[in-house]
GUKE-47676 format. One record per atom (N, C-alpha, C): atom name; residue in one letter; residue number from 1; y, x, z. Coordinates in Angstrom, 3 decimals. Each point is the difference from the previous one (the first is absolute). Layout:
<tinus>
TINU  atom  rest   nr         Y         X         Z
TINU    CA     A  NUM         Y         X         Z
...
</tinus>
This chain:
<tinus>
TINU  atom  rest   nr         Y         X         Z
TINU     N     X    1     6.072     7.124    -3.964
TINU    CA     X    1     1.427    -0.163     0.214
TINU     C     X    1     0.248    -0.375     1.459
TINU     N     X    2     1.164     0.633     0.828
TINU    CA     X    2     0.394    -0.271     1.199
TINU     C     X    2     0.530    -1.249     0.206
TINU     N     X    3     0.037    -0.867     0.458
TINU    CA     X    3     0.935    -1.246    -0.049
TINU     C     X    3     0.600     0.230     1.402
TINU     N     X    4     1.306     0.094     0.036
TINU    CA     X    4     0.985     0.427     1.326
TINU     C     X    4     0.637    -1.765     0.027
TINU     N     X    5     0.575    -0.143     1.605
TINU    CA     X    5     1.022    -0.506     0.273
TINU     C     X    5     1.064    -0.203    -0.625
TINU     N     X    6     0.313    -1.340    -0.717
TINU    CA     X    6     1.302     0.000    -0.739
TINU     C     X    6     0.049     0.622    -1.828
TINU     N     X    7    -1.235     0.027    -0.409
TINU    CA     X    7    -0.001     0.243    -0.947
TINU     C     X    7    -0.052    -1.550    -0.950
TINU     N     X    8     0.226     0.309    -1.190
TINU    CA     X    8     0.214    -1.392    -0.654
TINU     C     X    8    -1.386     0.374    -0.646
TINU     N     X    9    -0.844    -0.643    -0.448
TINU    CA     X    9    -1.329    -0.822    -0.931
TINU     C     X    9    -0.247    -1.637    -0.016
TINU     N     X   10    -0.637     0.767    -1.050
TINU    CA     X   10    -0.493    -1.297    -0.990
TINU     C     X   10    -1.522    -0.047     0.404
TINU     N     X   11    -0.112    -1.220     0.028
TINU    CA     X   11    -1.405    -0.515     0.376
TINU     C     X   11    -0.173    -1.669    -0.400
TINU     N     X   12    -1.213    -0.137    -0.685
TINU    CA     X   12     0.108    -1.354    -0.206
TINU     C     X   12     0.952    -0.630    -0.632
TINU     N     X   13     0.346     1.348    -1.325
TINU    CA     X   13     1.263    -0.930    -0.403
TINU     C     X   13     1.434    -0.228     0.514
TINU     N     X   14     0.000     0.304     0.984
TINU    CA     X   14     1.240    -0.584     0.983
TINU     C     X   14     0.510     1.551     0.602
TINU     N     X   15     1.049     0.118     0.599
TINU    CA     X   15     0.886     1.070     0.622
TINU     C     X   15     0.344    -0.100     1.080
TINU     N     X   16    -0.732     1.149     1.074
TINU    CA     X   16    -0.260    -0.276     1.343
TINU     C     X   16     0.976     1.518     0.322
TINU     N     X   17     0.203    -0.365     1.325
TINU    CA     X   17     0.801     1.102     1.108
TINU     C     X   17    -1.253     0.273     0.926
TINU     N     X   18    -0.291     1.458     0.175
TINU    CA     X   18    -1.033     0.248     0.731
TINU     C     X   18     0.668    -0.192     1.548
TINU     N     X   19    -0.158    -0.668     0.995
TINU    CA     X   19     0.208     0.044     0.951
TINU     C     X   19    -0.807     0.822     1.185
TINU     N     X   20    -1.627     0.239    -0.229
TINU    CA     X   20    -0.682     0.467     1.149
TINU     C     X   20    -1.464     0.258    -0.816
TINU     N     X   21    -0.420     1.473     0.570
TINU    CA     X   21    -1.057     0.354    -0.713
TINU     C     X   21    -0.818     0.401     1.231
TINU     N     X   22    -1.403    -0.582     0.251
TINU    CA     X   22    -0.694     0.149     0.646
TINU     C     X   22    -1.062     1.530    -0.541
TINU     N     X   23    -0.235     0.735     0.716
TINU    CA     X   23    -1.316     0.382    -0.924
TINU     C     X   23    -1.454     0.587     0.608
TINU     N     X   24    -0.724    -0.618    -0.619
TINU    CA     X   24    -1.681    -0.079     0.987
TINU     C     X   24    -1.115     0.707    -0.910
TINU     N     X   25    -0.990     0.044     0.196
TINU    CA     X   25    -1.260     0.834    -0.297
TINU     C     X   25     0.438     0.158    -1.598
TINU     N     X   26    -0.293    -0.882    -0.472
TINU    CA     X   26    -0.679    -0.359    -1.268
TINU     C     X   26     1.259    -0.963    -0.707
TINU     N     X   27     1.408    -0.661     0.039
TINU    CA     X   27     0.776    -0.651     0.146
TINU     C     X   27     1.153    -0.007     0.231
TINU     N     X   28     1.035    -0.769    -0.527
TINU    CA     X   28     1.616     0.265     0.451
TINU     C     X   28     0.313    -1.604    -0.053
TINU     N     X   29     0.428    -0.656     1.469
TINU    CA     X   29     0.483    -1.155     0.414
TINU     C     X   29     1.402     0.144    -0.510
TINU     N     X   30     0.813    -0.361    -1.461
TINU    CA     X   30     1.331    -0.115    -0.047
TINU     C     X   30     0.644    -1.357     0.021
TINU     N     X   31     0.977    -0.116     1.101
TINU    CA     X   31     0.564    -0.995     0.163
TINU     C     X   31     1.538     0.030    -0.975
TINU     N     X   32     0.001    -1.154    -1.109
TINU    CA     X   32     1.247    -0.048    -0.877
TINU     C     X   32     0.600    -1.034     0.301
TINU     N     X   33     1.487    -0.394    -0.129
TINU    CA     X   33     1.221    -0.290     0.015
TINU     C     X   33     0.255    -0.396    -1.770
TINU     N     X   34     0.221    -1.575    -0.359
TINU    CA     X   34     0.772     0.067    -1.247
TINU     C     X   34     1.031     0.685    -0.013
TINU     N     X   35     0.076     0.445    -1.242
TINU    CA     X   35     1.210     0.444    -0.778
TINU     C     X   35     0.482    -0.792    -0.900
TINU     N     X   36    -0.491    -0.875    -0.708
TINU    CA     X   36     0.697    -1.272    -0.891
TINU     C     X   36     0.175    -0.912     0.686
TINU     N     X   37     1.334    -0.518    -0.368
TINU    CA     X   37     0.864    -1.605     0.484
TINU     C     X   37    -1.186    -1.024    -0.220
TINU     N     X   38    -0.826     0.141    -0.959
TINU    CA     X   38    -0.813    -1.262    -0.203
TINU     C     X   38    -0.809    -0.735     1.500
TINU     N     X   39    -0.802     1.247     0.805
TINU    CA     X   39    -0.521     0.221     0.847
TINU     C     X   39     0.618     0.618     1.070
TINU     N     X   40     1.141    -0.166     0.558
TINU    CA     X   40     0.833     1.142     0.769
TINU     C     X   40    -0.832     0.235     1.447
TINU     N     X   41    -0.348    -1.688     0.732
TINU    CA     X   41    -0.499     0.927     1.350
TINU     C     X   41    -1.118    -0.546     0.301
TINU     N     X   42    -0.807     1.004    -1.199
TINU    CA     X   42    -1.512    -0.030    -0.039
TINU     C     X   42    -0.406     1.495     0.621
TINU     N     X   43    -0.866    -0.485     0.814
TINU    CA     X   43    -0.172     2.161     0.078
TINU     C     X   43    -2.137    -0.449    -0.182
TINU     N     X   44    -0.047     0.754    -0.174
TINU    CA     X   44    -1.923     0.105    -0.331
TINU     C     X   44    -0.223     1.440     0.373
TINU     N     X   45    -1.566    -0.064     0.504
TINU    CA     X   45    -0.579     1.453     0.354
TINU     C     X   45    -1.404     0.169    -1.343
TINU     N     X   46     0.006     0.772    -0.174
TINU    CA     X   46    -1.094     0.299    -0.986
TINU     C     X   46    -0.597     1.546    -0.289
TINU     N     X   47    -1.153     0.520    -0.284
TINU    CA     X   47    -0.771     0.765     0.613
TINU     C     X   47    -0.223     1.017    -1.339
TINU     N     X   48     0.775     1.040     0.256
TINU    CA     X   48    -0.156     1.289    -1.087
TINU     C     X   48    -1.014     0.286    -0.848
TINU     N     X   49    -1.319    -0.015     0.160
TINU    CA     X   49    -0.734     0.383    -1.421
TINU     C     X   49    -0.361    -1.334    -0.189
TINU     N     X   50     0.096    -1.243     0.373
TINU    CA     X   50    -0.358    -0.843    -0.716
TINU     C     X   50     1.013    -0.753    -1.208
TINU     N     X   51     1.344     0.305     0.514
TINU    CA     X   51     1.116    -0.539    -0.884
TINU     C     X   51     0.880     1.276    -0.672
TINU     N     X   52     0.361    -0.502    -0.916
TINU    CA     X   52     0.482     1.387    -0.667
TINU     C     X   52     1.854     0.149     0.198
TINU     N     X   53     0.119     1.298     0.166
TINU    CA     X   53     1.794     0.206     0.649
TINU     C     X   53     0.267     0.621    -1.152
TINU     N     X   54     0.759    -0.730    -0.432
TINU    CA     X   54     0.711     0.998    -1.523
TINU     C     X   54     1.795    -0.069     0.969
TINU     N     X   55     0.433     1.595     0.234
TINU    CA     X   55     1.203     0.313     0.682
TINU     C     X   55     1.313    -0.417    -0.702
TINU     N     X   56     0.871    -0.660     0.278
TINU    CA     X   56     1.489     0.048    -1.024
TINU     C     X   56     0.829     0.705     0.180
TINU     N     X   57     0.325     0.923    -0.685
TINU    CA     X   57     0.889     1.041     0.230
TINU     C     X   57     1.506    -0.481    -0.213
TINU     N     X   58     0.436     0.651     0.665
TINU    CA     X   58     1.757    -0.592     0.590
TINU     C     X   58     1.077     0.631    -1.343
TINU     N     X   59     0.803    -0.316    -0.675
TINU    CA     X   59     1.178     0.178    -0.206
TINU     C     X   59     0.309     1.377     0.852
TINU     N     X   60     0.406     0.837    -0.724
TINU    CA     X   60     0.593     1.369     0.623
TINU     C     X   60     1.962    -0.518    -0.387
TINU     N     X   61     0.034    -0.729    -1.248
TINU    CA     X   61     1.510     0.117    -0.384
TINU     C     X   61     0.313    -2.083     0.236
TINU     N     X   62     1.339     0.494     1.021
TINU    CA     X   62     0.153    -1.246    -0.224
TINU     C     X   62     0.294    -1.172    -1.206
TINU     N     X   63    -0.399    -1.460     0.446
TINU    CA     X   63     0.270    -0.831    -0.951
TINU     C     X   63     1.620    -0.820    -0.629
TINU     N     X   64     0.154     0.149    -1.413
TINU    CA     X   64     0.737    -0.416    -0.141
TINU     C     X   64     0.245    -1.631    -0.228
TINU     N     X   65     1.658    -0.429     0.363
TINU    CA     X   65    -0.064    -1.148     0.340
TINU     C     X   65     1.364    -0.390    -0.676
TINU     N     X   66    -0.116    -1.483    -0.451
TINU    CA     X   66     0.805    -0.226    -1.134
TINU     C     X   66     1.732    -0.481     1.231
TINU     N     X   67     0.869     0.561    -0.732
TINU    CA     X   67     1.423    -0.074     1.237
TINU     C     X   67    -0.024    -1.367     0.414
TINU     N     X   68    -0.158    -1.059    -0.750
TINU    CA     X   68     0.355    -1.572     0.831
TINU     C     X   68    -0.889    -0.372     0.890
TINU     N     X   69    -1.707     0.541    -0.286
TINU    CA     X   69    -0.795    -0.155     0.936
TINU     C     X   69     0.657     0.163     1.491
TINU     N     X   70     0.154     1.627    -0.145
TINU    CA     X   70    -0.048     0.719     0.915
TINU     C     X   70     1.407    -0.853     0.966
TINU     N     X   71     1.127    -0.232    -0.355
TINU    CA     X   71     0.942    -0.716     0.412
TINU     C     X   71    -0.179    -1.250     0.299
TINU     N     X   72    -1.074    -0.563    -0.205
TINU    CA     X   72    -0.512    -1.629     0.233
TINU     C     X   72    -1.166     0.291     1.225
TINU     N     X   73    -0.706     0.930    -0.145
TINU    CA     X   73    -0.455     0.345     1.756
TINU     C     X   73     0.828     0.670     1.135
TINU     N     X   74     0.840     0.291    -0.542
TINU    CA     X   74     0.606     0.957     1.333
TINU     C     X   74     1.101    -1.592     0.746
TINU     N     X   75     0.797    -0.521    -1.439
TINU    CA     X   75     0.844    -1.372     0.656
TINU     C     X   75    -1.231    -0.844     0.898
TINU     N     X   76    -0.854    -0.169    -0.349
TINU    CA     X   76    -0.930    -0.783     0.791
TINU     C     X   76    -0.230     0.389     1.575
TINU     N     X   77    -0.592     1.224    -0.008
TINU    CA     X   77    -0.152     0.771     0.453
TINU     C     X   77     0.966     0.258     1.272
TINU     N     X   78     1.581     0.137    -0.053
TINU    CA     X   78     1.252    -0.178     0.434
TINU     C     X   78    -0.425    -1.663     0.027
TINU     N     X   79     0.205    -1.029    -0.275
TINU    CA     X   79     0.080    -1.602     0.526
TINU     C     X   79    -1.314    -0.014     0.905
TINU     N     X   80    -1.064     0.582    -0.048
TINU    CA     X   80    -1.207    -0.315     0.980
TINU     C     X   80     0.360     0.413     1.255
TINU     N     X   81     0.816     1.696     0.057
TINU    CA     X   81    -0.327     0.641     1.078
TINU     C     X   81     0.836    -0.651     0.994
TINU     N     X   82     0.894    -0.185    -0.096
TINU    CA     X   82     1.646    -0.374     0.041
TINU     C     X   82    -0.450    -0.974     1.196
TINU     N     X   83     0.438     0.091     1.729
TINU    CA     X   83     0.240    -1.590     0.580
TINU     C     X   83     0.919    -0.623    -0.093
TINU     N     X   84     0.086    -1.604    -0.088
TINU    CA     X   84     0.905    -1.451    -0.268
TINU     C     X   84     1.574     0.513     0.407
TINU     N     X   85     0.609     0.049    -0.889
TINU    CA     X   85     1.326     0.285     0.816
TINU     C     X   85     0.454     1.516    -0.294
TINU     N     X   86    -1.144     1.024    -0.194
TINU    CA     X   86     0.127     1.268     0.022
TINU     C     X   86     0.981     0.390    -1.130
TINU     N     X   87     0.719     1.575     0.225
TINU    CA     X   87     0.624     0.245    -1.098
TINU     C     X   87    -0.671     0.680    -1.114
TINU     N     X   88    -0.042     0.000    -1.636
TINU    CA     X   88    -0.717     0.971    -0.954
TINU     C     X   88     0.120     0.589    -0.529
TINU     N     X   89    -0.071     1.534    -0.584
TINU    CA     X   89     0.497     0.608    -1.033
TINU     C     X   89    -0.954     0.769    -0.668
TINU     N     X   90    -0.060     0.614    -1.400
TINU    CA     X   90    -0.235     0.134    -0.838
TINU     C     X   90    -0.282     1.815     0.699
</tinus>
């Protein structure tokens, strides 16, 4: 399997962002980027045939999202961006 730049895998359990793929004789130096909040700015390098890359394939159709959610991030969203004083709208 190819492991590219920016691909999402699983390794160790955990869900990495490929950031940088080295590749040498016998070997592939991949440098990952968390993808889970648990671990957000962890990045680790770890070495292709010794660890195993199972790929996560992306969503082709977007996700659905329940209406109050979606209206409880965007108001936020609008109060974060917003500077002191500034005007807001919807």
């Amino acid at each position: 399997m190819q492991i590219l730049p920016s691909d999402l895998v699983r390794v160790r359990g955990a869900r990495w962002r490929v950031a940088d793929v080295r590749v040498y004789a016998r070997c592939q130096l991949v440098t990952l980027r968390s993808a889970d909040a648990a671990n957000a700015p962890t990045e680790r390098r770890m070495l292709a045939p010794y660890d195993t890359f199972e790929r996560i394939e992306r969503r082709l159709r977007p996700t659905r999202v329940a209406q109050r959610l979606w209206r409880r991030v965007c108001r936020a969203l609008i109060a974060n961006e917003t500077p002191a004083g500034g005007l807001r709208s919807a």
